[in-house]
C-alpha positions as YAML, in Angstrom:
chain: A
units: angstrom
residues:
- id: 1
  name: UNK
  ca: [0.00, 0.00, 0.00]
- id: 2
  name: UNK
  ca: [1.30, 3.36, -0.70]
- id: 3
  name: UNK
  ca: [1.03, 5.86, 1.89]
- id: 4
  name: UNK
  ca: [2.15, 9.20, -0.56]
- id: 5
  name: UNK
  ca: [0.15, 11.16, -2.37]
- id: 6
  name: UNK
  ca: [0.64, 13.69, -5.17]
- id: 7
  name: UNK
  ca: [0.79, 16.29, -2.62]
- id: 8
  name: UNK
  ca: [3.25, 14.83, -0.81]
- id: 9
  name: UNK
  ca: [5.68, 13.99, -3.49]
- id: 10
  name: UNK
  ca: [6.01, 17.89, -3.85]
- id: 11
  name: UNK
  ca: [6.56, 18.58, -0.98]
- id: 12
  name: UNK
  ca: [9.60, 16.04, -0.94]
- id: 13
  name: UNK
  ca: [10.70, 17.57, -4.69]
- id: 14
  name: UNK
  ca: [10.59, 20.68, -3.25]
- id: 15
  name: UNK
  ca: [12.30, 19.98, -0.13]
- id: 16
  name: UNK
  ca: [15.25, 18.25, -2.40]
- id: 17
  name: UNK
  ca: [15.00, 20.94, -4.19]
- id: 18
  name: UNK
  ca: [15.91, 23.60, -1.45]
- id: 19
  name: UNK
  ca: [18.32, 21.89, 0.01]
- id: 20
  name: UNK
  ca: [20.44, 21.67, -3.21]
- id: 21
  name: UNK
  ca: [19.87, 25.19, -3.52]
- id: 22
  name: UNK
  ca: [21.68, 26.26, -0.13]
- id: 23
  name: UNK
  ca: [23.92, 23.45, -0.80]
- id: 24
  name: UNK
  ca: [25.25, 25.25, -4.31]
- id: 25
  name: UNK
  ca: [25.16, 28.61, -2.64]
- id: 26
  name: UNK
  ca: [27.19, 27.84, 0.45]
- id: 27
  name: UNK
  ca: [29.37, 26.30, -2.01]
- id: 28
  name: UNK
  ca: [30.03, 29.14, -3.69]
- id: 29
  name: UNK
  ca: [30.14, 31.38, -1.09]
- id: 30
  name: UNK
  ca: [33.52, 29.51, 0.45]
- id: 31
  name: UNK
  ca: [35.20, 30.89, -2.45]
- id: 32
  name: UNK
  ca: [38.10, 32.07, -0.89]
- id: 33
  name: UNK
  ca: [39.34, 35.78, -1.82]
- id: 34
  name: UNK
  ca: [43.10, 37.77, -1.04]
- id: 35
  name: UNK
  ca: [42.76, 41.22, -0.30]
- id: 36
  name: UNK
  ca: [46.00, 43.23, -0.85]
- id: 37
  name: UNK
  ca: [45.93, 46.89, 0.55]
- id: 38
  name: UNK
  ca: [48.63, 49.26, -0.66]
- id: 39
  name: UNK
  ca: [48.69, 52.18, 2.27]
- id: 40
  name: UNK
  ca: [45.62, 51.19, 3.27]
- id: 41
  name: UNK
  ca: [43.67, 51.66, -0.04]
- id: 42
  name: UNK
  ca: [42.72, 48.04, -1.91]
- id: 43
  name: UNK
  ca: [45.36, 47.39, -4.47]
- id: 44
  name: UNK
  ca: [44.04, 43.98, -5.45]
- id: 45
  name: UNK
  ca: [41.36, 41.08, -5.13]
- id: 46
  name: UNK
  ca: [42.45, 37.77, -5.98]
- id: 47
  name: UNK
  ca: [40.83, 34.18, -5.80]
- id: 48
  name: UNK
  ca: [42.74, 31.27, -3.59]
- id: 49
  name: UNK
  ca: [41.83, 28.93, -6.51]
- id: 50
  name: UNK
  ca: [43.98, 30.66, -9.13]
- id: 51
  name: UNK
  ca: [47.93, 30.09, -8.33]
- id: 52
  name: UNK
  ca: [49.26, 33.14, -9.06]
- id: 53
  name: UNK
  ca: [51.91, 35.81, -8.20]
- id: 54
  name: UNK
  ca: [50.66, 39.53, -7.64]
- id: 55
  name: UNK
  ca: [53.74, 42.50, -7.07]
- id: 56
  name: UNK
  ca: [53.24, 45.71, -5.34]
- id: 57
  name: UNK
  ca: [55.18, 48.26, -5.49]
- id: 58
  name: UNK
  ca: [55.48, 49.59, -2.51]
- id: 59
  name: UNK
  ca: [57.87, 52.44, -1.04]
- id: 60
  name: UNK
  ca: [60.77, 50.50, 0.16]
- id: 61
  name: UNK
  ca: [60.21, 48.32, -3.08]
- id: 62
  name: UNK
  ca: [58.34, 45.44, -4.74]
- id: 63
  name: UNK
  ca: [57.08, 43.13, -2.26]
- id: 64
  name: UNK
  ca: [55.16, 39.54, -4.24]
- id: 65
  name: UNK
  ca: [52.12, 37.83, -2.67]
- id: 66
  name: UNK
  ca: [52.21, 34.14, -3.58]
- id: 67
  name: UNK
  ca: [48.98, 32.46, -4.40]
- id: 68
  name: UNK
  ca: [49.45, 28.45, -4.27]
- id: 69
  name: UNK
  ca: [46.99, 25.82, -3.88]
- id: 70
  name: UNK
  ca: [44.71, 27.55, -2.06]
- id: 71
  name: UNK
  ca: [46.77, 29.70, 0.05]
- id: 72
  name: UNK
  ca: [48.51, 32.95, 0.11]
- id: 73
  name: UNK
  ca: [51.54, 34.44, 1.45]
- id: 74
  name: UNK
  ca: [54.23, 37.35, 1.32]
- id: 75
  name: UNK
  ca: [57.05, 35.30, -0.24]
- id: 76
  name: UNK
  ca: [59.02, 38.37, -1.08]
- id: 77
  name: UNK
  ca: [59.07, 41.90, 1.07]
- id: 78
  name: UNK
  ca: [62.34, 44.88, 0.79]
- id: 79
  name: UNK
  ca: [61.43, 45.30, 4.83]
- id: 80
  name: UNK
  ca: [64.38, 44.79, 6.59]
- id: 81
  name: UNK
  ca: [63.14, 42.83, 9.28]
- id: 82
  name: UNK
  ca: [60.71, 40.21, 7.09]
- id: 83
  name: UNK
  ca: [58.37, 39.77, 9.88]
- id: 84
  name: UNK
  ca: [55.43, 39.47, 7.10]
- id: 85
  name: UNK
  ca: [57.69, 36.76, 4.74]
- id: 86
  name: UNK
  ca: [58.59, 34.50, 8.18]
- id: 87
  name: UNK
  ca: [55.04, 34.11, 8.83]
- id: 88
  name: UNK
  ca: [54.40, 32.16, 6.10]
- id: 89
  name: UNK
  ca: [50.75, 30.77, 4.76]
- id: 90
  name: UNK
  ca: [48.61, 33.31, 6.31]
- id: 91
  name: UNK
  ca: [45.61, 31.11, 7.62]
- id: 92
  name: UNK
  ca: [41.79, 31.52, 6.62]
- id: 93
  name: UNK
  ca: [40.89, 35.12, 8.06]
- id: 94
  name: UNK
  ca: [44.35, 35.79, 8.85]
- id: 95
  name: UNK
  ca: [46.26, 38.93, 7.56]
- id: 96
  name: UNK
  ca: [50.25, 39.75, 7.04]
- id: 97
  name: UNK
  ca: [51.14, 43.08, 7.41]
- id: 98
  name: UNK
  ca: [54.20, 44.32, 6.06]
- id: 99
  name: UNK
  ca: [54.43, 47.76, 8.07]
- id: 100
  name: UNK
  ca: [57.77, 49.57, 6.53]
- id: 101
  name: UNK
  ca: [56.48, 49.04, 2.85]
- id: 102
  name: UNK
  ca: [52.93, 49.90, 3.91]
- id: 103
  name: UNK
  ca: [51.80, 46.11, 2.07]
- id: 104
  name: UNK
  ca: [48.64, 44.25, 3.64]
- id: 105
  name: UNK
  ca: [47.30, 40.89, 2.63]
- id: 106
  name: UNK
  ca: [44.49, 39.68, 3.79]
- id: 107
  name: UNK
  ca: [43.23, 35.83, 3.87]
- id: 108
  name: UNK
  ca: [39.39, 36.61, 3.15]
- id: 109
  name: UNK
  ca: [38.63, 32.52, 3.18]
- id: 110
  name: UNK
  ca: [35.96, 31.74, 5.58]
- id: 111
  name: UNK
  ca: [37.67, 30.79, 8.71]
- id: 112
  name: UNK
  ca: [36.57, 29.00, 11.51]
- id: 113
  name: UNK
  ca: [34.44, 30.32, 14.51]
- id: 114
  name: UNK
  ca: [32.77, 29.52, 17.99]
- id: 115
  name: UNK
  ca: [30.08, 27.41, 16.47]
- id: 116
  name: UNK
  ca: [32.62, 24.68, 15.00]
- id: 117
  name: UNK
  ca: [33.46, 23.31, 18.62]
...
């Protein structure tokens, strides 16, 4: 015996339905971006799934971000120090800032919060 009716295969169709729909648009909402600020004015927007190199010219010189599978980093910076270049892959929501040369980049990748415990 079959317990459905029409009205009720629908409903399930359209409850499929909405569920791939957040599905798809969470998906493309984890689209991870790299902001790079030049003295504090945005410079450049890049996507973590293109590997790519991106150089700023900055005051002190050129200083290269490094896209790479999916993460980003300051492989390059004139400063004399190279805090930003020893800290490496900057995580999801992270940021490098390379003070002297006046260079931020900015993991924009959703990161982790409170509610993942």
């Amino acid at each position: 015996m079959n317990h459905l009716r029409a009205g009720d295969y629908l409903i399930l169709a359209l409850g499929l339905a909405l569920v791939a729909g957040l599905w798809l648009h969470r998906a493309g909402s984890l689209d991870g971006r790299v902001l790079i600020r030049l003295d504090g004015r945005l410079f450049a927007e890049a996507s973590l799934r293109l590997d790519r190199v991106i150089t700023v010219p900055g005051p002190l010189g050129e200083s290269r971000v490094e896209i790479r599978d999916g993460k980003v980093r300051v492989a390059v910076d004139p400063s004399p120090r190279q805090l930003c270049v020893k800290q490496g892959w900057i995580p999801p929501g992270g940021a490098a800032v390379c003070l002297p040369n006046r260079v931020a980049v900015e993991n924009a990748a959703a990161g982790y919060d409170s509610l993942n415990y």
